[in-house]
DSSP file (Angstrom, degrees, kcal/mol; ACC not computed):
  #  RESIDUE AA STRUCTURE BP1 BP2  ACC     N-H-->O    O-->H-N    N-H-->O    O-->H-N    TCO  KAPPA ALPHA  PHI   PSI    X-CA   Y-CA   Z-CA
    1    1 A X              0   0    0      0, 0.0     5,-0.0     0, 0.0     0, 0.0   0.000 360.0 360.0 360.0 121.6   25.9   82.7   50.8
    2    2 A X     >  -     0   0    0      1,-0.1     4,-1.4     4,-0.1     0, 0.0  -0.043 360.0 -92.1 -68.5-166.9   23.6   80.9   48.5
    3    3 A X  H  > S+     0   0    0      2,-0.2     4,-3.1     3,-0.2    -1,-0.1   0.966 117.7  48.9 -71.4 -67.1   24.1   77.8   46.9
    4    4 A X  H  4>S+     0   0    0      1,-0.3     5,-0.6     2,-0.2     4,-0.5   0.951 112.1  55.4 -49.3 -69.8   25.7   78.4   43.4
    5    5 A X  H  >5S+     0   0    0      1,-0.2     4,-1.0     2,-0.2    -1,-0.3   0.811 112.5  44.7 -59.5 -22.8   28.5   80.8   45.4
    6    6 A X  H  <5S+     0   0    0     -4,-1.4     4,-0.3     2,-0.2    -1,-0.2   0.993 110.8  49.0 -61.0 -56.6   29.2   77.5   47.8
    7    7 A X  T >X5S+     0   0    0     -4,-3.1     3,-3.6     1,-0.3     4,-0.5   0.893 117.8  48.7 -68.4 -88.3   29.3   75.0   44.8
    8    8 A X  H >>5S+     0   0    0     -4,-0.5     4,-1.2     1,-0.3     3,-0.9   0.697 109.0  46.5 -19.6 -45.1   31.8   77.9   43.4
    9    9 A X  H 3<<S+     0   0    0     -4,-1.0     4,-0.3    -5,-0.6    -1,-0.3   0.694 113.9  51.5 -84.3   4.3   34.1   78.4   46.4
   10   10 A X  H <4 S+     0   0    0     -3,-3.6    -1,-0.2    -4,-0.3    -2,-0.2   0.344  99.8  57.8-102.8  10.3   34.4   74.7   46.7
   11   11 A X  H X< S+     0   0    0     -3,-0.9     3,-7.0    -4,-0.5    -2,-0.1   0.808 108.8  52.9 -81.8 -62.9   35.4   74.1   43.0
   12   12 A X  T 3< S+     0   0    0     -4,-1.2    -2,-0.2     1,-0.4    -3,-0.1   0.883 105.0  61.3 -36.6 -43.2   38.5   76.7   44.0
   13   13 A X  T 3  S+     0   0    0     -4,-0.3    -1,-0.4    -5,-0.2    -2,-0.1   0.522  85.8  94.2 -71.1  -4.6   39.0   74.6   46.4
   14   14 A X  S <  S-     0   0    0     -3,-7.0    -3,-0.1     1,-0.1     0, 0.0  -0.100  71.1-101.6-100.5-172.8   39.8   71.4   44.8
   15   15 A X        -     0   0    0      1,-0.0    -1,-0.1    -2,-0.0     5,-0.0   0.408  34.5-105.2-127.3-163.4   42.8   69.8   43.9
   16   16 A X  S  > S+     0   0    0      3,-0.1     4,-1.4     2,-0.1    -2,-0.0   0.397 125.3  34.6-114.8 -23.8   44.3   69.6   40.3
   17   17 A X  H  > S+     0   0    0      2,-0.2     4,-1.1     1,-0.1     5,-0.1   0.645 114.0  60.4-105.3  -8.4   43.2   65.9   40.0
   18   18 A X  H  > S+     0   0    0      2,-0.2     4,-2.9     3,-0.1    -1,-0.1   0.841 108.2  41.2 -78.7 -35.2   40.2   66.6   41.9
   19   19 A X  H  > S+     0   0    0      2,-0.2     4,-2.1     3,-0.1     5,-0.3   0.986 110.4  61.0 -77.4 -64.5   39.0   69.2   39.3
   20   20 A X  H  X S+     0   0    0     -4,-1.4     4,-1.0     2,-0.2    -2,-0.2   0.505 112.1  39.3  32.9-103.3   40.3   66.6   36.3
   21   21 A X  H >X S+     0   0    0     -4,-1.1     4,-2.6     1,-0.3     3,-1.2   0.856 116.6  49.8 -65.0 -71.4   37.7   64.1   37.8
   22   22 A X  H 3X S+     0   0    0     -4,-2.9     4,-2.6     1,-0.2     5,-0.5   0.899 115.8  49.5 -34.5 -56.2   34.7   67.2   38.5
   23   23 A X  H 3X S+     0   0    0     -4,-2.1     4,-1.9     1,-0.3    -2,-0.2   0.848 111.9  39.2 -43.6 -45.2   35.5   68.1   34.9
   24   24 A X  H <X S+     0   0    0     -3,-1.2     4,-0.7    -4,-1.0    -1,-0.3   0.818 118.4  58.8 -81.2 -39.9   35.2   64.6   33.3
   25   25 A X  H >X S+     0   0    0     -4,-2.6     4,-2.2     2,-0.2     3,-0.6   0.960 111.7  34.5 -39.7 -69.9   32.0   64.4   35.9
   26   26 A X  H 3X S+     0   0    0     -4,-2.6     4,-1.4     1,-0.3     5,-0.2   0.708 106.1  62.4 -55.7 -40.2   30.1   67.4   34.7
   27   27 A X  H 3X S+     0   0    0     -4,-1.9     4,-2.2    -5,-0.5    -1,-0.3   0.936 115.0  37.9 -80.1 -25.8   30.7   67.4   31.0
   28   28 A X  H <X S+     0   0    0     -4,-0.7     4,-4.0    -3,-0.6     5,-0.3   0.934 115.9  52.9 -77.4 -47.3   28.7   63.6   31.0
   29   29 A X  H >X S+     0   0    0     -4,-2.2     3,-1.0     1,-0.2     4,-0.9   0.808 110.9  45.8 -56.7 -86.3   26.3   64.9   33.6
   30   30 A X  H >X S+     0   0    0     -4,-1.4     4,-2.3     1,-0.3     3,-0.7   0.607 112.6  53.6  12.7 -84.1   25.7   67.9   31.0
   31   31 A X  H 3< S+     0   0    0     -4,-2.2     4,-0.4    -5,-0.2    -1,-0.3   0.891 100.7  58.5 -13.1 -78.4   25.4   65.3   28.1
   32   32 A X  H <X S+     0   0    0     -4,-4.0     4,-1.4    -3,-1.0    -2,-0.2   0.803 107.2  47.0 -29.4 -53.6   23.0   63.5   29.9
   33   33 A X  H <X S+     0   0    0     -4,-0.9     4,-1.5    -3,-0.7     3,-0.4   0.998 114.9  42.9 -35.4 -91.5   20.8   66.6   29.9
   34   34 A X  H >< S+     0   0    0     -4,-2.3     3,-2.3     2,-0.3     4,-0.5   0.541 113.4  54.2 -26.8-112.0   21.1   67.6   26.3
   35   35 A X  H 3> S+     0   0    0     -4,-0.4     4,-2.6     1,-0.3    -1,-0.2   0.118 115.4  36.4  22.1 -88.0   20.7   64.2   25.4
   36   36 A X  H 3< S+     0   0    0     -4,-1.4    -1,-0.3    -3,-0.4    -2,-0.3   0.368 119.3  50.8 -70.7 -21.1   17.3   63.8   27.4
   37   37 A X  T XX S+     0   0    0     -3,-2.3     4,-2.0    -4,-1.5     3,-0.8   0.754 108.0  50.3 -12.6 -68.9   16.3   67.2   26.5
   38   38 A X  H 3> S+     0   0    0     -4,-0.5     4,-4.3    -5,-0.3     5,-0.3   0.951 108.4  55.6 -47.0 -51.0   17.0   66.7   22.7
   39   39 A X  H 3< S+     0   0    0     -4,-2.6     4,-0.3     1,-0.2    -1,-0.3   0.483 106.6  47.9 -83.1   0.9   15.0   63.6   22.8
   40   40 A X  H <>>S+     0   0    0     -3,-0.8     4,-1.7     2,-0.1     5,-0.5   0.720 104.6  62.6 -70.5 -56.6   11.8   65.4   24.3
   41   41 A X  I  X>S+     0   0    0     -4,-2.0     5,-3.4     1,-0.2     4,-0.8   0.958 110.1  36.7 -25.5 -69.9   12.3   67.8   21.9
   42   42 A X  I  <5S+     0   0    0     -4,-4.3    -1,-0.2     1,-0.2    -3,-0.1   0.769 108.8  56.1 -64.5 -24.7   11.7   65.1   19.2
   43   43 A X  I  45S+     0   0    0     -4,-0.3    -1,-0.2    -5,-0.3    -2,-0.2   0.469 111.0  48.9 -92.4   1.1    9.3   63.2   20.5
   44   44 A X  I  <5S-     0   0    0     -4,-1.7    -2,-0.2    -3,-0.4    -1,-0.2   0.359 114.8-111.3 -99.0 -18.3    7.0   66.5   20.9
   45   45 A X  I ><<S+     0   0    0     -4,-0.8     3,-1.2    -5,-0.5     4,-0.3   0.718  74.0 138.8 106.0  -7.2    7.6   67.4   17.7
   46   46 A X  T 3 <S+     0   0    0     -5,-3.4     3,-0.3    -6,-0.4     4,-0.2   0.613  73.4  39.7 -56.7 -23.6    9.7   70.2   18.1
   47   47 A X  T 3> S+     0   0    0      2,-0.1     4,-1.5    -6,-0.1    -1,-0.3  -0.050  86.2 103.0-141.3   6.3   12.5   69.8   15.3
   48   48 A X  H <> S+     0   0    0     -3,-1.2     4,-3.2     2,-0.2    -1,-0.1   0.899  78.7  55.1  -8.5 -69.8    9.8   68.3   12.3
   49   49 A X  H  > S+     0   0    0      1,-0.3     4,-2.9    -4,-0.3     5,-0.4   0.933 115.0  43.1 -58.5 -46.7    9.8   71.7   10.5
   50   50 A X  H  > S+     0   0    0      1,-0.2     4,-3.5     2,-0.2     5,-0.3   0.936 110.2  46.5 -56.0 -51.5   13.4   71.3   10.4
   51   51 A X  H >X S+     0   0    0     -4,-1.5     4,-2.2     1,-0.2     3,-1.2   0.965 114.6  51.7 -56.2 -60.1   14.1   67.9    9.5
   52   52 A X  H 3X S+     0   0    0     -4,-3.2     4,-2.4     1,-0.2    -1,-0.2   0.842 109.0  51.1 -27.6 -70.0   11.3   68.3    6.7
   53   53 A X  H 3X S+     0   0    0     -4,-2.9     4,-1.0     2,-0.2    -1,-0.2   0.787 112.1  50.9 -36.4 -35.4   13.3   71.7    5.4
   54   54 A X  H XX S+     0   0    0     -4,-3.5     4,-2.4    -3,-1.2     3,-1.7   0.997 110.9  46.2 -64.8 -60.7   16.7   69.5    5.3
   55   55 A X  H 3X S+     0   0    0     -4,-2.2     4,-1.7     1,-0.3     5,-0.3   0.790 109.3  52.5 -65.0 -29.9   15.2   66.8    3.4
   56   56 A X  H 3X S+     0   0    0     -4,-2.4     4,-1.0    -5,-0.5    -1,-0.3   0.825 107.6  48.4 -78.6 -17.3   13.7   69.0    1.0
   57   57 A X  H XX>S+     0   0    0     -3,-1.7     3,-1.2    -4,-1.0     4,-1.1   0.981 109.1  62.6 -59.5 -73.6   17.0   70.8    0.3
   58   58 A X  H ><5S+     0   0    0     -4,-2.4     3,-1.0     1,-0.3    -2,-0.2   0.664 111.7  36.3 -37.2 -74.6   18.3   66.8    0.0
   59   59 A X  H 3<5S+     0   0    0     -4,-1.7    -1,-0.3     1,-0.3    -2,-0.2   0.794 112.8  51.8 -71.8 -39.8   15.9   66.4   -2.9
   60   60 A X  H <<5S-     0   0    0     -3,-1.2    -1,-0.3    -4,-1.0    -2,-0.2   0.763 107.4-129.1 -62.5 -17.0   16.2   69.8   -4.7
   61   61 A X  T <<5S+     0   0    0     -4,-1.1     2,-1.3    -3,-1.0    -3,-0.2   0.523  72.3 127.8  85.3  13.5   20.0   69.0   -4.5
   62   62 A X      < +     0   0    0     -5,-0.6     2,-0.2    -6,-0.1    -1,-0.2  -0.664  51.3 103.8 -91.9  55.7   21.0   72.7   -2.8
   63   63 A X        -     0   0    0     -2,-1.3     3,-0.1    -6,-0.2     2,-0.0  -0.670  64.6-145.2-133.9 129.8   22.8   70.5    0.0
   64   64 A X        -     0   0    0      1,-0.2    -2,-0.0    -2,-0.2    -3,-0.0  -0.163  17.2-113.1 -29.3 131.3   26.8   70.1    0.1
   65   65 A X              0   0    0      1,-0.1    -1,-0.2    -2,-0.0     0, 0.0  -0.267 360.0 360.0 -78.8 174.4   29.0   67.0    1.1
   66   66 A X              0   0    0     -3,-0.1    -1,-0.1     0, 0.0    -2,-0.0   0.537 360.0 360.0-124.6 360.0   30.5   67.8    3.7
């Protein structure tokens, strides 16, 4: 069995308050990623063109409240 099909048969395995806890575990851990991910992004430069395009809608006035 490889890895990913162990972590899987031992999620089945868990409890109702045991998954709970995994859940509430994982979605931060996850977070954490994105997060630190996003923020590479920006500090490379990746997301510029965008921000630029936004702020130029902002000033032609083509952007919507929300």
């Amino acid at each position: 069995m490889n890895t990913l099909q162990d972590i899987e048969q031992a999620i089945k395995q868990l409890s109702p308050e045991e998954l709970a806890a995994f859940r509430t575990w994982f979605a931060e851990f996850d977070a954490e990623i994105w997060d630190k991910q996003f923020e590479a992004d920006v500090a490379a430069g990746k997301l510029d063109a965008l921000a630029e395009k936004a702020l130029k809608h902002l000033l032609e006035g083509s952007c919507t409240d929300l």
